[in-house]
C-alpha positions as CSV (number, residue, x, y, z in Angstrom):
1,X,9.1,-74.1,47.1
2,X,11.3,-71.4,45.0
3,X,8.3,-70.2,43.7
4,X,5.5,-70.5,45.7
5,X,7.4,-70.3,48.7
6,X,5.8,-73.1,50.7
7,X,8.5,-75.1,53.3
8,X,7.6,-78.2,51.1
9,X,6.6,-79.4,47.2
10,X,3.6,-81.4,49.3
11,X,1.3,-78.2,49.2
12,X,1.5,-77.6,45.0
13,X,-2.1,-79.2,43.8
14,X,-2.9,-81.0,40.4
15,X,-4.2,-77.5,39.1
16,X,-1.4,-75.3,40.2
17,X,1.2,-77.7,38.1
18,X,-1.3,-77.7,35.3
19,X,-1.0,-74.1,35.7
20,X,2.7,-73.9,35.6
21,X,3.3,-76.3,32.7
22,X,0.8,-74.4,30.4
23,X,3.6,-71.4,30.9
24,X,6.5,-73.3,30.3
25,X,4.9,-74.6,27.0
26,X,4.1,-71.3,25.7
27,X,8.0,-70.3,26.0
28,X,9.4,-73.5,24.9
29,X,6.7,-74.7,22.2
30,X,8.9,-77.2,20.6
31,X,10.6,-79.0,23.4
32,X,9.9,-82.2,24.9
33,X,8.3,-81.5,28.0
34,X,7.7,-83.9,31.5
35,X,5.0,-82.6,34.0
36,X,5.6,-83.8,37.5
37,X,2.8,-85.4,39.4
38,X,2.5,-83.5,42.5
39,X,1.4,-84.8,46.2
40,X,-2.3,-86.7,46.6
41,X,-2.7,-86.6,42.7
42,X,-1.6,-90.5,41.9
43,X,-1.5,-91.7,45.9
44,X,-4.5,-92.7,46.2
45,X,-5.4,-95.6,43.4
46,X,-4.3,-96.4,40.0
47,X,-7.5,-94.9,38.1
48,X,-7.2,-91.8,39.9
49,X,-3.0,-91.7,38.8
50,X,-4.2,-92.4,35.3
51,X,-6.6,-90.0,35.3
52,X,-4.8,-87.2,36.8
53,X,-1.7,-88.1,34.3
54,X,-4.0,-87.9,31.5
55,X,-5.0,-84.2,32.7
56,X,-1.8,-83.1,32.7
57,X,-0.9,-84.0,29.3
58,X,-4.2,-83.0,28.5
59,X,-4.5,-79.3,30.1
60,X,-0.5,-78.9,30.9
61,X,0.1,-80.1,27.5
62,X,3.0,-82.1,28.0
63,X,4.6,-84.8,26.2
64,X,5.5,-86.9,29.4
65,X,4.5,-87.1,33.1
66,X,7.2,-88.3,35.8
67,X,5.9,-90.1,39.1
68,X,8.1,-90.8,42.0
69,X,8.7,-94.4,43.4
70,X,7.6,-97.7,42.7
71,X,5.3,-99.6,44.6
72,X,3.1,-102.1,42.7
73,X,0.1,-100.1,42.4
74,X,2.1,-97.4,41.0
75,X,4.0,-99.5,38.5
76,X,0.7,-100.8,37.1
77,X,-0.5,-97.3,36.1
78,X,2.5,-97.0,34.7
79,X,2.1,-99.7,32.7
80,X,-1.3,-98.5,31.5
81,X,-0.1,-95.0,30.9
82,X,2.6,-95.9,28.8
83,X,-0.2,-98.7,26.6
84,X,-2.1,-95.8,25.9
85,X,1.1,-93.7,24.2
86,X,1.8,-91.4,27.4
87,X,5.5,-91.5,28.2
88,X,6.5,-91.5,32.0
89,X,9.8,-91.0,34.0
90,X,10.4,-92.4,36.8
91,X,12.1,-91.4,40.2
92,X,14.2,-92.9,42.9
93,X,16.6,-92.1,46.1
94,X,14.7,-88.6,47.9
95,X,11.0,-88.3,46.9
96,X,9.9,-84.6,47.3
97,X,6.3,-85.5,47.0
98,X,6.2,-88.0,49.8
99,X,9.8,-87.2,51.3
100,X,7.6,-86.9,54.9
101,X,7.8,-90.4,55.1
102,X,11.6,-90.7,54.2
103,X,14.4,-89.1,55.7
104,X,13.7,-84.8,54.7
105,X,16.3,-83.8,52.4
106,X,18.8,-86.0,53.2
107,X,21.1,-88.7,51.0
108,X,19.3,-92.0,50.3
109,X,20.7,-95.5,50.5
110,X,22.7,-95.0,53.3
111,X,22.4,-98.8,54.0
112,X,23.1,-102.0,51.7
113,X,18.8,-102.6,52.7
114,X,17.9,-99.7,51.5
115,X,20.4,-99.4,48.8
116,X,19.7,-102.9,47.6
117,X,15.8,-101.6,47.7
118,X,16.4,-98.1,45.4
119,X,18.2,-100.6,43.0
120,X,14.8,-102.7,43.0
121,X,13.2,-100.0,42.0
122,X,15.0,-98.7,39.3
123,X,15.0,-102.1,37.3
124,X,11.5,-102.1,38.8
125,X,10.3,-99.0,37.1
126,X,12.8,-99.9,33.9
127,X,10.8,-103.2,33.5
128,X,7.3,-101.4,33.5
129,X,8.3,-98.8,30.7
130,X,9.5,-95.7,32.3
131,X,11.7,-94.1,29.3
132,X,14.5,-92.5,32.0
133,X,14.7,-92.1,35.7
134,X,15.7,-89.1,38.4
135,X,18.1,-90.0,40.7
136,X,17.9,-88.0,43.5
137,X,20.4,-87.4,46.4
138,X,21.9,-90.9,46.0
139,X,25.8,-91.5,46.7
140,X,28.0,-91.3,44.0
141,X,28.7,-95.2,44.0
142,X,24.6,-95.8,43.8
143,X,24.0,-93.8,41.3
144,X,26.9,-94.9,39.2
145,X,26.1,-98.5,40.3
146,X,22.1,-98.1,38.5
147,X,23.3,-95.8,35.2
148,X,25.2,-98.9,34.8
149,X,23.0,-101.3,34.8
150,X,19.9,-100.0,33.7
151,X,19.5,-99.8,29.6
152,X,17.5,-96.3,30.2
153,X,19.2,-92.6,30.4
154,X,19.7,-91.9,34.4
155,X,18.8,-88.1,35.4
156,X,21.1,-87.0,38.5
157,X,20.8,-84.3,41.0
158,X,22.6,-83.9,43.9
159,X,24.0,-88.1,42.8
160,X,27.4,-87.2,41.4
161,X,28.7,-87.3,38.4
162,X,28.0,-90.3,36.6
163,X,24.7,-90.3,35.5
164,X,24.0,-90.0,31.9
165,X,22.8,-86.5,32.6
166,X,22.1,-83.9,35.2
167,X,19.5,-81.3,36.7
168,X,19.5,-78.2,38.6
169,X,17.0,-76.4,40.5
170,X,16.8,-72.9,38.2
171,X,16.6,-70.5,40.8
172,X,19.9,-72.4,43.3
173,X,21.6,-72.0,39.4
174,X,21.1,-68.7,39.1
175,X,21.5,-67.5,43.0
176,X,17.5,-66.0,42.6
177,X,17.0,-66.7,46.4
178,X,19.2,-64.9,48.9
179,X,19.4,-68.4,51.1
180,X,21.9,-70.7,51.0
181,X,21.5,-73.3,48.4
182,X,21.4,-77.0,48.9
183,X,25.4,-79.1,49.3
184,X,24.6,-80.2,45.9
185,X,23.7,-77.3,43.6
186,X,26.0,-74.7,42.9
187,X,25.1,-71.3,42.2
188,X,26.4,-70.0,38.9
189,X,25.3,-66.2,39.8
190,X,23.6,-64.2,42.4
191,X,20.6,-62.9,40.6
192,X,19.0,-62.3,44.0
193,X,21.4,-60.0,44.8
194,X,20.9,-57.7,41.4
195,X,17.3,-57.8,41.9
196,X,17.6,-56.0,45.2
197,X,20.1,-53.6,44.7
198,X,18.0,-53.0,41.1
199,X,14.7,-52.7,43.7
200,X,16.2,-50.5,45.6
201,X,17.7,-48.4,43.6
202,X,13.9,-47.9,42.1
203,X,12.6,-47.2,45.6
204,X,15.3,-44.5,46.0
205,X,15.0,-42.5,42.7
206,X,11.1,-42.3,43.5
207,X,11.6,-41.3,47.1
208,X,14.4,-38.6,45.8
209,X,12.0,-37.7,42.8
210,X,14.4,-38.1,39.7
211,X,12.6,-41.1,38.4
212,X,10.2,-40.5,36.3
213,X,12.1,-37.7,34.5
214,X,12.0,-36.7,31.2
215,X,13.2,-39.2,29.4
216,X,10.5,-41.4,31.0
217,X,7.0,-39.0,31.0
């Protein structure tokens, strides 16, 4: 979404992530790196999540693969991914890459059903391997509830403060889009803002003819 500029993460396809992580590797060559399994790439059956996850690692070169929720099917090829030495994350509360069928971008377990559910889950995933876990637009009390129990590190965004660690979306930290930002992120700078005035500033000294001078032929 902040850099393709689709209205969704559903529209990003197994090649296009690929893509992306083979980038992020080249400017962080020794860092452990988790590829995220985008929309229709592990929905459709086990083999075809195992086989996709294995082509990230593969092609994106990664060291780990992250899959959001945990529905039996889904916990079984996690179970085989993990057998053959490929460590995966797991990811609960607001799933991006199915968040149609949920409730858009909007805090999870706002009920003790589906709170009681989200909890599931997370011991759920825990149980079949996954080495940590995203928690994603959760209440505080949730989120704190799960880091507690769970033996695993807990990843929060937009779930408060006590998780064991925390994420931000790069370009709401830096203020690179001129939008409003999420409730949850805050915006360290406004990058977006530089970047324009720098842009047209450019457009300006080309119109007016004093850049290229010089200095710059």
């Amino acid at each position: 979404m902040t850099v393709q500029g689709h209205k969704s993460t559903l529209f990003t396809t197994l090649d296009e992530m690929i893509y992306h992580c083979r980038m992020v590797r080249r400017g962080a060559p020794e860092l452990f790196l988790i590829g995220d399994m985008p929309f229709g790439s592990w929905q459709t059956s086990s083999k075809d999540a195992i086989s996709n996850a294995i082509r990230l690692v593969k092609e994106g070169k990664v060291d780990a693969v992250k899959f959001e929720g945990a529905h039996p099917e889904l916990l079984d090829a996690i179970q085989r991914l993990i057998s053959h030495g490929i460590p995966v994350m797991g990811h609960v509360g607001l799933t991006p890459q199915s968040f149609q069928k949920s409730a858009r971008f909007q805090v999870q377990g706002r009920d003790k059903e589906s709170q009681k559910k989200i909890s599931e889950d997370s011991q759920n995933l825990q149980n079949a391997g996954c080495f940590a876990l995203v928690l994603e637009l959760l209440s505080s009390s949730l989120a704190k509830e799960i880091t507690e129990t769970l033996t695993i590190p807990t990843i929060g965004i937009g779930s408060g403060r006590n998780t064991s660690g925390q994420v931000l979306v790069l370009h709401d930290m830096l203020g690179w889009n001129t939008s409003s930002s999420p409730r949850h992120a805050k915006r360290y700078t406004e990058l977006g803002q530089t970047i324009i005035a720098a842009v047209n500033q450019y457009v300006s000294e080309v119109s007016s003819g004093t850049f290229p001078n010089e200095e710059h032929s």
